[in-house]
Backbone as CSV, one residue per row, in Angstrom:
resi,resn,N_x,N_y,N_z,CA_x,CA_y,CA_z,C_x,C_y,C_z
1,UNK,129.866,101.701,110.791,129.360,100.595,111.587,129.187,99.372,110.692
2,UNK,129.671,98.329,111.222,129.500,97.031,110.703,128.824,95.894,111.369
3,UNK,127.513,95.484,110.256,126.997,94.765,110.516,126.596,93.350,109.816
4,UNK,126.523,92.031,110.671,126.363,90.867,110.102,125.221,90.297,110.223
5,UNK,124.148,90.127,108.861,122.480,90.467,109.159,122.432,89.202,108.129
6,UNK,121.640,87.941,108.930,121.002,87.036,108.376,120.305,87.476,107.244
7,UNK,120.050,86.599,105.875,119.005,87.064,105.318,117.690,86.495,105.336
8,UNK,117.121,85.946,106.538,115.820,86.102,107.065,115.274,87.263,107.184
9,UNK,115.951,88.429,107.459,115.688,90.153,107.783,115.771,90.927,106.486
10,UNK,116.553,90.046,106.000,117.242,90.953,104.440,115.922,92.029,103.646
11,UNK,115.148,91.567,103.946,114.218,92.138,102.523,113.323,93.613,103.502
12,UNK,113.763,93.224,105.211,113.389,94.695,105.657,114.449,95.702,105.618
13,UNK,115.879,95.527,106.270,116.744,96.059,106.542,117.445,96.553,105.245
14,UNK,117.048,96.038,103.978,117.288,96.668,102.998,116.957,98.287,102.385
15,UNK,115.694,98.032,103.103,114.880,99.168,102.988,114.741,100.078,104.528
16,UNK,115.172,99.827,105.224,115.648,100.630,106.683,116.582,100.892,106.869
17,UNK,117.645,100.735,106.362,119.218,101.200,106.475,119.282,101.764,105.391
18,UNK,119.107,102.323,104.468,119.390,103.509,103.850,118.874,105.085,104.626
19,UNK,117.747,104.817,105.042,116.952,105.739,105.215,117.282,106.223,106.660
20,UNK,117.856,104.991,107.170,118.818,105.272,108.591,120.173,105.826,108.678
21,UNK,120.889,104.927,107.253,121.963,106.147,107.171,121.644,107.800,106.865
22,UNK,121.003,108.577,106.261,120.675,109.209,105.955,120.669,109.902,107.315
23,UNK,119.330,110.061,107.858,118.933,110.228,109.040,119.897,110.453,110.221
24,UNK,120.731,109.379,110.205,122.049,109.483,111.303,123.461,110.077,110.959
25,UNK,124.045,110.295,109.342,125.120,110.453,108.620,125.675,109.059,108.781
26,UNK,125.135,108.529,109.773,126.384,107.187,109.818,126.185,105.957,108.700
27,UNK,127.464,105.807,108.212,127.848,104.880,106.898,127.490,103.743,107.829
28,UNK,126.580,102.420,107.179,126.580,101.449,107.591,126.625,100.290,106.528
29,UNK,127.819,99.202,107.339,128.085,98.033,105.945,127.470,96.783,106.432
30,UNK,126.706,96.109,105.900,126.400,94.962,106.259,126.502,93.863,105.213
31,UNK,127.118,92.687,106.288,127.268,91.448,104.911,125.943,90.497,105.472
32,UNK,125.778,89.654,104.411,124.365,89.265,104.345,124.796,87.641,103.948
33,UNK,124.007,87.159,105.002,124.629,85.573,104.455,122.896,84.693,105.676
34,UNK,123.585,83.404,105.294,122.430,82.431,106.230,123.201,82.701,106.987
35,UNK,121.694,82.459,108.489,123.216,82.092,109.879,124.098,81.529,110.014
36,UNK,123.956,80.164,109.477,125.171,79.184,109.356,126.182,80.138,108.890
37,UNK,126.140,80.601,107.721,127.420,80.623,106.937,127.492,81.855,108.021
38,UNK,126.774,83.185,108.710,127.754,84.241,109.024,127.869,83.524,110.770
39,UNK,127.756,81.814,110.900,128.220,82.120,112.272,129.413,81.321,111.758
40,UNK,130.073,80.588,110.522,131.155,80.055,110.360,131.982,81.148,110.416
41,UNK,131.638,82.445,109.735,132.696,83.513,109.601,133.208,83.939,110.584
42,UNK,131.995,84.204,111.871,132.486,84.774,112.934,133.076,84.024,113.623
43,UNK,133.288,82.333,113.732,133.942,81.311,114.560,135.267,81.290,113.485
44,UNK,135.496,81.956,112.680,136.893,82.231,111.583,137.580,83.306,112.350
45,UNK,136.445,84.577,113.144,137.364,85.290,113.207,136.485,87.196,112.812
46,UNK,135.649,86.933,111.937,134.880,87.666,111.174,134.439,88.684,112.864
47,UNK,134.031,89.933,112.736,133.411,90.725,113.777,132.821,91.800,113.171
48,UNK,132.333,92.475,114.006,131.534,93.963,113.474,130.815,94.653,115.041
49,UNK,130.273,95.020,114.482,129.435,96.117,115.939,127.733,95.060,116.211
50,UNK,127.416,95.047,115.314,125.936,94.128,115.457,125.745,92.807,114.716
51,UNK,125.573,91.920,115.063,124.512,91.022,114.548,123.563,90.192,114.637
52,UNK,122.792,90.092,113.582,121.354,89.848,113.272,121.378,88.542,112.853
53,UNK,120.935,87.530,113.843,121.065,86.491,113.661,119.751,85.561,113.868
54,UNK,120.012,84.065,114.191,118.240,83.565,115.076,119.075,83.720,116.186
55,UNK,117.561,83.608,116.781,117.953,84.202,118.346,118.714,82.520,118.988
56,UNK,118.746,81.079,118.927,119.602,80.384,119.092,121.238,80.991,118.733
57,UNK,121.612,81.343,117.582,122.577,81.735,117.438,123.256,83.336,118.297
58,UNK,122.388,83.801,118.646,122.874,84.939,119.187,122.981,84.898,121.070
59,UNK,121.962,83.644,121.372,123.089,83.293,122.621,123.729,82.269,122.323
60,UNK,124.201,81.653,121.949,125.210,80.900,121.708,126.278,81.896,121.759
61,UNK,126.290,82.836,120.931,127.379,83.933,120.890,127.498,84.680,121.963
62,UNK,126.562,84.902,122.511,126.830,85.474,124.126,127.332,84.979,125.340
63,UNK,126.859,83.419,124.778,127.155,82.267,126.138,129.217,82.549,125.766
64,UNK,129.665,82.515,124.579,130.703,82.237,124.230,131.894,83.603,124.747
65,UNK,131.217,84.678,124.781,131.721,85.672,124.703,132.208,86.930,123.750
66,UNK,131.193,85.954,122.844,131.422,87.140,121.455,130.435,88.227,121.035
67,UNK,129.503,87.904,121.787,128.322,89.360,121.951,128.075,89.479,123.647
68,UNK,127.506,90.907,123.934,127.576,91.110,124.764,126.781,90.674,125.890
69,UNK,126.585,90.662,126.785,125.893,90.085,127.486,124.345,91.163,127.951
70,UNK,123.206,90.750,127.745,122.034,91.414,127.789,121.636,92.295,126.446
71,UNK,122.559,92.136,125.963,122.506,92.955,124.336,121.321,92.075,123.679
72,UNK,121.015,90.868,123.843,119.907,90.265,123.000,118.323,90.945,123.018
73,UNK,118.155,91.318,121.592,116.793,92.050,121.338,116.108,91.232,119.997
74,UNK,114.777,90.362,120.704,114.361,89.748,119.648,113.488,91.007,118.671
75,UNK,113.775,90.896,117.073,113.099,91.442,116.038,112.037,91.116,115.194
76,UNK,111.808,89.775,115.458,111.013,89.179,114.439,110.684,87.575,113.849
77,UNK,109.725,87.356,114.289,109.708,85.900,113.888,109.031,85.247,112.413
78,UNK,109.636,84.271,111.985,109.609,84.307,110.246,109.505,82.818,110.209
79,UNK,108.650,81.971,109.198,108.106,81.204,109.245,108.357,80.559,107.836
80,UNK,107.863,79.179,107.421,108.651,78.592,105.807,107.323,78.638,105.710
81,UNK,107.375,78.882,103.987,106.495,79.060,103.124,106.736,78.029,102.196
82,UNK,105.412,77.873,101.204,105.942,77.162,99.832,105.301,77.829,98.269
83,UNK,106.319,77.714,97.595,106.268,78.675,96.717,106.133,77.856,95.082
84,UNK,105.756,78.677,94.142,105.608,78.051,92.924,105.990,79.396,91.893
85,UNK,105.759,78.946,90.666,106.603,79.759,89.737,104.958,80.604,89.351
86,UNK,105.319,81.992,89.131,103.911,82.525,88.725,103.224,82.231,87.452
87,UNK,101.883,82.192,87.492,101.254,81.716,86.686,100.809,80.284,86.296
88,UNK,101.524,79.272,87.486,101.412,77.691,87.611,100.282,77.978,88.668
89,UNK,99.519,76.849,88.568,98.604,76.358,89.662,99.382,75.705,90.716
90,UNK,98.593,76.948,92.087,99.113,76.559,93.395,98.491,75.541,93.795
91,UNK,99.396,74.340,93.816,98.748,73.257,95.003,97.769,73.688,96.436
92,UNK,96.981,72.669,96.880,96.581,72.948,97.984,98.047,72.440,99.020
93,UNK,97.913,73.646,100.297,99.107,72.860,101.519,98.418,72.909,102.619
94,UNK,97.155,73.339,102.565,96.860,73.907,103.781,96.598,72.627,105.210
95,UNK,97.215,71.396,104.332,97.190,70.483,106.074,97.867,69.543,105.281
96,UNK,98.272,68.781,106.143,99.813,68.052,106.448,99.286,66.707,105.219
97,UNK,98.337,66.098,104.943,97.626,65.878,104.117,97.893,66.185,102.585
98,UNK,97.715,67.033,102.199,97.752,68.149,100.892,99.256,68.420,100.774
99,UNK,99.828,68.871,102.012,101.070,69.286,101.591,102.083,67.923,100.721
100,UNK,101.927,66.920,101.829,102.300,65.311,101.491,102.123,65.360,99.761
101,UNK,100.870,65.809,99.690,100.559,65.298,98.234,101.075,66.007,97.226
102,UNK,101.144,67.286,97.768,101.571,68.422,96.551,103.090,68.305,96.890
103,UNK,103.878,67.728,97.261,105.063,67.847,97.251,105.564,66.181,96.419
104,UNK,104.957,65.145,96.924,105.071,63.894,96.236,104.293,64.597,94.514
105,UNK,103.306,64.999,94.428,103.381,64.948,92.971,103.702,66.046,92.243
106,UNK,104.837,67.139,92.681,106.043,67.818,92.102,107.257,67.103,91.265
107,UNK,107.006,67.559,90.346,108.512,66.560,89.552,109.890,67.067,90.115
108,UNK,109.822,68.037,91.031,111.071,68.559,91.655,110.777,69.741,92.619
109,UNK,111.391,69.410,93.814,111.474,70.083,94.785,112.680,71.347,95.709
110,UNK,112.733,72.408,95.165,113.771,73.358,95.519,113.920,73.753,96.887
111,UNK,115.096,73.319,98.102,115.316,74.376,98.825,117.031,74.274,99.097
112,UNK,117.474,74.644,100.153,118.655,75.472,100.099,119.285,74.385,101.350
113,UNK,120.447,74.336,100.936,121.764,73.452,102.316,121.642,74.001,103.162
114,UNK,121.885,74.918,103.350,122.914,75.885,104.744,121.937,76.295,105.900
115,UNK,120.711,76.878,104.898,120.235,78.025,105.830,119.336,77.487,106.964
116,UNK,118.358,78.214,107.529,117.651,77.640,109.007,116.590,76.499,108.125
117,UNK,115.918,77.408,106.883,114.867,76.444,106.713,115.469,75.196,105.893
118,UNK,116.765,75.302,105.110,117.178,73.994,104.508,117.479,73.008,105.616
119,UNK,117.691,73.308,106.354,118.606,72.516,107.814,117.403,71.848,108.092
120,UNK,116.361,72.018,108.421,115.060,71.674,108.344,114.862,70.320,107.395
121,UNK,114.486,71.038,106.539,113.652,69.818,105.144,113.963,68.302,105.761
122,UNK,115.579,67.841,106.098,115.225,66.059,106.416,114.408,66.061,107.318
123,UNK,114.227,66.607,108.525,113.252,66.542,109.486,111.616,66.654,108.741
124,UNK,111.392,67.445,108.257,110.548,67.769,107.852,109.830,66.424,106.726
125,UNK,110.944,66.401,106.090,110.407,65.062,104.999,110.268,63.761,105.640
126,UNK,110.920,63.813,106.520,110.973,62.525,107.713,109.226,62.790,108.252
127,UNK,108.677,64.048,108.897,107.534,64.141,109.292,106.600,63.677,108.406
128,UNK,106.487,63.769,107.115,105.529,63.718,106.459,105.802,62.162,105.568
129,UNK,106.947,61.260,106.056,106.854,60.000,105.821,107.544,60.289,104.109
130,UNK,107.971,61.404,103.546,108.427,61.140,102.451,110.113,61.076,101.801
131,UNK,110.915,60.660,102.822,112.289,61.193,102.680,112.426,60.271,101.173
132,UNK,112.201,59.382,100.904,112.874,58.916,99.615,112.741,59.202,98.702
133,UNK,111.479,59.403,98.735,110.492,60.066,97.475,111.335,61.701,97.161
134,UNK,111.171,62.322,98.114,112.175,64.244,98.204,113.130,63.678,97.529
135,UNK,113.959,62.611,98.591,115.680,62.580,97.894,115.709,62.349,96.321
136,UNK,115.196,61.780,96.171,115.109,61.372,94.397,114.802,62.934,93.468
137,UNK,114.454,63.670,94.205,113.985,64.742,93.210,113.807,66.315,93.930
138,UNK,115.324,66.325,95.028,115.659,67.606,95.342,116.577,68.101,94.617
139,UNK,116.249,69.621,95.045,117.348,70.563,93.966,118.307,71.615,94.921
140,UNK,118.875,71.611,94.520,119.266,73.294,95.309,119.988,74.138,94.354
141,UNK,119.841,74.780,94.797,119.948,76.102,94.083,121.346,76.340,92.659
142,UNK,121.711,76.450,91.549,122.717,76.549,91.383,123.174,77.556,91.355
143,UNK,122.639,78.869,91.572,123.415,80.032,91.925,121.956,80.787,92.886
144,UNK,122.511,81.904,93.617,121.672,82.540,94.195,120.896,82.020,95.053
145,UNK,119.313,82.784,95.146,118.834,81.874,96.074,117.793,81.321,95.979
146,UNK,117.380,80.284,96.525,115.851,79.226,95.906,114.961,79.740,95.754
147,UNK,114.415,80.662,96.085,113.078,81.520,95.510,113.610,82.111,93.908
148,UNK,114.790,82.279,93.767,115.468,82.777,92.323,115.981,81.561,91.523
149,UNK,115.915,80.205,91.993,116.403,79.115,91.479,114.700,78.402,90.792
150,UNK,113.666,78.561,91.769,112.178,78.080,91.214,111.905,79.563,89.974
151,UNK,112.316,80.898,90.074,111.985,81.499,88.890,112.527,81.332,87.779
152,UNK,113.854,80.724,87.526,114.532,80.287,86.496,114.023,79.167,86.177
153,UNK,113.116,78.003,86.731,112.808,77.133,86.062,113.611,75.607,86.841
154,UNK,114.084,75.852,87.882,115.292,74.795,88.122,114.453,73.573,88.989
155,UNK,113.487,74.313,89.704,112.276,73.223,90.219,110.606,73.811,90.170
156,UNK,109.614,72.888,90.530,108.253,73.150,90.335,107.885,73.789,91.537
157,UNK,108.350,73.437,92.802,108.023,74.022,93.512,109.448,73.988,94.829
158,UNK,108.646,74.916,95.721,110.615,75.676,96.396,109.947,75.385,98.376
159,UNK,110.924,75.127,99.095,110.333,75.468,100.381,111.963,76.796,100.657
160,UNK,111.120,77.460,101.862,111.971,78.433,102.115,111.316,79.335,102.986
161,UNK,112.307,79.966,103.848,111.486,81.391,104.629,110.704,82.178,104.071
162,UNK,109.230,82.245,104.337,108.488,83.186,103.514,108.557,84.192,103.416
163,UNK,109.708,85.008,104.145,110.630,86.290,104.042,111.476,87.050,102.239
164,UNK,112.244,85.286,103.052,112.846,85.205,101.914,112.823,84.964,100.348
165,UNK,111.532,84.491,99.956,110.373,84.452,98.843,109.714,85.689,98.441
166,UNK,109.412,85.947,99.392,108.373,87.159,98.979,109.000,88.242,97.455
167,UNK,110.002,88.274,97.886,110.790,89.286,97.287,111.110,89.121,95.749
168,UNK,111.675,87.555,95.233,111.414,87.178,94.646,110.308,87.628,93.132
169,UNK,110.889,87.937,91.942,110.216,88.359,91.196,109.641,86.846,90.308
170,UNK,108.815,86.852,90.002,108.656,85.446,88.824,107.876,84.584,89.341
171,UNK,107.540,84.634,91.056,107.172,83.464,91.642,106.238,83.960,92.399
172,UNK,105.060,83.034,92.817,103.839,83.138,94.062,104.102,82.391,95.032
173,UNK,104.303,82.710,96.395,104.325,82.527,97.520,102.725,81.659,97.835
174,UNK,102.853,80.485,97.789,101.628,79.732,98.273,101.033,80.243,99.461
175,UNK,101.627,79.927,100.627,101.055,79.632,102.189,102.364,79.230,102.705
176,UNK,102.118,79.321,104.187,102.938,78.509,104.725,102.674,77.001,105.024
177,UNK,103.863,76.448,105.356,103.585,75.289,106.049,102.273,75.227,106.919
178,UNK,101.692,74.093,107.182,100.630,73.347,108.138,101.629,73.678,109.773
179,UNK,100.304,74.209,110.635,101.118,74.660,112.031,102.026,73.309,112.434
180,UNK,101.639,71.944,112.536,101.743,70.793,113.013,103.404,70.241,112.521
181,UNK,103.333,71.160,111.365,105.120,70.838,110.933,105.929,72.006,110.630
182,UNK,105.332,73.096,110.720,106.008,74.414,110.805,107.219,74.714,111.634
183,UNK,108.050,75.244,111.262,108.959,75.727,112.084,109.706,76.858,112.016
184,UNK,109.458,77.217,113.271,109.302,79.345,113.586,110.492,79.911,113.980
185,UNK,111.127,80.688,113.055,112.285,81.049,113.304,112.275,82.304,113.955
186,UNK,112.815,82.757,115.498,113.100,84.279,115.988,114.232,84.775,115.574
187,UNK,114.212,85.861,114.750,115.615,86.697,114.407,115.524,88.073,115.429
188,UNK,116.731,87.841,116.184,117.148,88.085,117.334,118.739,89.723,116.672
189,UNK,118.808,90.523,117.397,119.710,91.226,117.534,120.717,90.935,118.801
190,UNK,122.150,91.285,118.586,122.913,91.468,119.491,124.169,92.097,119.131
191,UNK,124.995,92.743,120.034,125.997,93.853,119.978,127.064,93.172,120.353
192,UNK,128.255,92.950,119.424,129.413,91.997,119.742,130.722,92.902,120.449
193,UNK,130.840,91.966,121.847,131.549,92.337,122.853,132.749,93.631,122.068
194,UNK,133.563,92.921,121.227,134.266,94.039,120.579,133.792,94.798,119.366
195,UNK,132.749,95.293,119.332,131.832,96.460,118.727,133.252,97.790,119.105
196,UNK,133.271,98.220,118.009,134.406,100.251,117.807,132.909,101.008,118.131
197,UNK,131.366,100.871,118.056,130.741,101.483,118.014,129.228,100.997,118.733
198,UNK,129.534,100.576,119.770,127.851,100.280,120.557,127.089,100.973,120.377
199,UNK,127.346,102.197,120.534,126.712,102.894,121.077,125.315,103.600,119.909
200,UNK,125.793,103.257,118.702,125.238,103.057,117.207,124.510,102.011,116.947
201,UNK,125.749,100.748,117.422,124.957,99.463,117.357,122.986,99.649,117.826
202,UNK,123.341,100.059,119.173,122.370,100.165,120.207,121.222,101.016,119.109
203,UNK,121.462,101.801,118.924,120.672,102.905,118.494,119.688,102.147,117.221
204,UNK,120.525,101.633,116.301,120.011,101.028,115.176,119.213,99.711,115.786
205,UNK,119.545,99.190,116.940,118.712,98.612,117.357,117.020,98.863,117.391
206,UNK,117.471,100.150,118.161,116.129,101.164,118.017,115.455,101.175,117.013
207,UNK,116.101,101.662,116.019,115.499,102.166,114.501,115.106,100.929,113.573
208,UNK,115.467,99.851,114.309,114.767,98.184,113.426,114.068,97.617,114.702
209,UNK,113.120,98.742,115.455,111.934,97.951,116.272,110.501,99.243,116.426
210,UNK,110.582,100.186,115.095,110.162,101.428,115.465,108.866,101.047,114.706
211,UNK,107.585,101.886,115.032,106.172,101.616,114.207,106.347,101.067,112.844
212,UNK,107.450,101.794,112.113,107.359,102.048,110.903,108.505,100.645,110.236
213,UNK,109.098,100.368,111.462,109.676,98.708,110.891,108.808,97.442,111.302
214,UNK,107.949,98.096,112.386,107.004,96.555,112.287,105.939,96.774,111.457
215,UNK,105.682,97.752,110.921,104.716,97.594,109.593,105.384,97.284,108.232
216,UNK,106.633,97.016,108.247,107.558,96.426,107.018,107.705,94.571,107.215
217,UNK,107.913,94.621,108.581,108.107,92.900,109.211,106.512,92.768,108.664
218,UNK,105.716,92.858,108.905,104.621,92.470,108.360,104.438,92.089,106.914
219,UNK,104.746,93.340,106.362,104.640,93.197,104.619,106.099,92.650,104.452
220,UNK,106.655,91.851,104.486,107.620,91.417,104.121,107.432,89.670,104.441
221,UNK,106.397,89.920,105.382,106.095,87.900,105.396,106.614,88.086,106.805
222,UNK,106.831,88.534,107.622,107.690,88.831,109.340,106.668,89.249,110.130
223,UNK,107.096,88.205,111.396,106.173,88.408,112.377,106.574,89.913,113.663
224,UNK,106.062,90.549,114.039,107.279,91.356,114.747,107.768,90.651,116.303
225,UNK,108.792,90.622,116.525,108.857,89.749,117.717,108.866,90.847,119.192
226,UNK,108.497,92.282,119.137,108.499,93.289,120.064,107.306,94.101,120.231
């Protein structure tokens, strides 16, 4: 079975699909990318049996005809965080206020092009009245990913899915964003019309909404969305 799994989910499904292959015998491959990049693949051409996408992207894919229709099962909702390198003093963020400040007096600010929460940041810097000030002193990543770009040293502080941080060795996960500029991402499941294996698809559906995966969405920075 093949599957195409945002890495908003990455840091659960890492640890639930082994233990699912096991459990089922069934070999499962999944490629791991931002939505953007795995919905460019699949508008290339790219397919599989499931994917794990935001739930915008997964009807879009249904409206289109490339997942199935009623197959959408939301998993989890995941939220941006801001992060610093361990052992630095965490700014205060906790209101729109503080955040303004602790981001203007960062000598550099890390997040990512592609993904849901980079797509974000101009909006975001636009909210808080600081786009010129950011532009002068954003980074992105030069390899890997921005929670691994602030542990190497490449900026002072990182925005990013607090999913996607957590995991991250080297670095402390501040807080999230202030509710007032937050923005809440649902990662959504769905079963693509030409799936060799629904019927698996379906199942693993199951097995990433069970007690024991919404007590991982939790510890992983994930809200459960079921």
């Amino acid at each position: 079975m093949k599957v195409l799994c945002t890495n908003g989910v990455k840091a659960v499904t890492v640890e639930l699909i082994p233990a699912i292959e096991r459990a089922s015998g069934q070999s499962i491959q999944v490629d791991y990318g931002s939505t953007n990049l795995l919905m460019e693949k699949i508008a290339g051409g790219a397919t599989g049996d499931l994917a794990v996408l935001s739930l915008e992207a997964v009807d879009d894919l249904i409206e289109k005809g490339v997942l199935r229709p009623g197959s959408r099962v939301d998993l989890a909702k995941s939220s941006i965080g801001v992060a610093v390198r361990a052992g630095t003093v965490a700014p205060a963020i906790g209101t729109v206020d503080a955040l303004r400040a602790a981001l203007v007096a960062a000598n550099s600010v890390v997040y990512s092009k592609t993904g849901i929460s980079g797509m974000y940041m101009p909006e975001l810097m636009s909210k808080l009245g600081i786009v010129d000030q950011i532009a002068a002193k954003a980074v992105y990543p030069s390899r890997g990913s921005v929670g691994e770009a602030l542990a190497r040293g490449e900026a002072e502080i990182a925005l990013q899915q607090i999913s996607e941080l957590l995991p991250v060795p080297g670095i402390s996960v501040v807080g999230p964003l202030p509710a007032v500029v937050q923005l809440v991402t649902v990662f959504s499941a769905g079963v693509f019309a030409s799936a060799a294996a629904p019927q698996a698809a379906r199942g693993l559906i199951e097995q990433l909404m069970t007690n024991a995966a919404r007590s991982l969405y939790t510890a992983k920075g994930l809200e459960p969305a079921f």
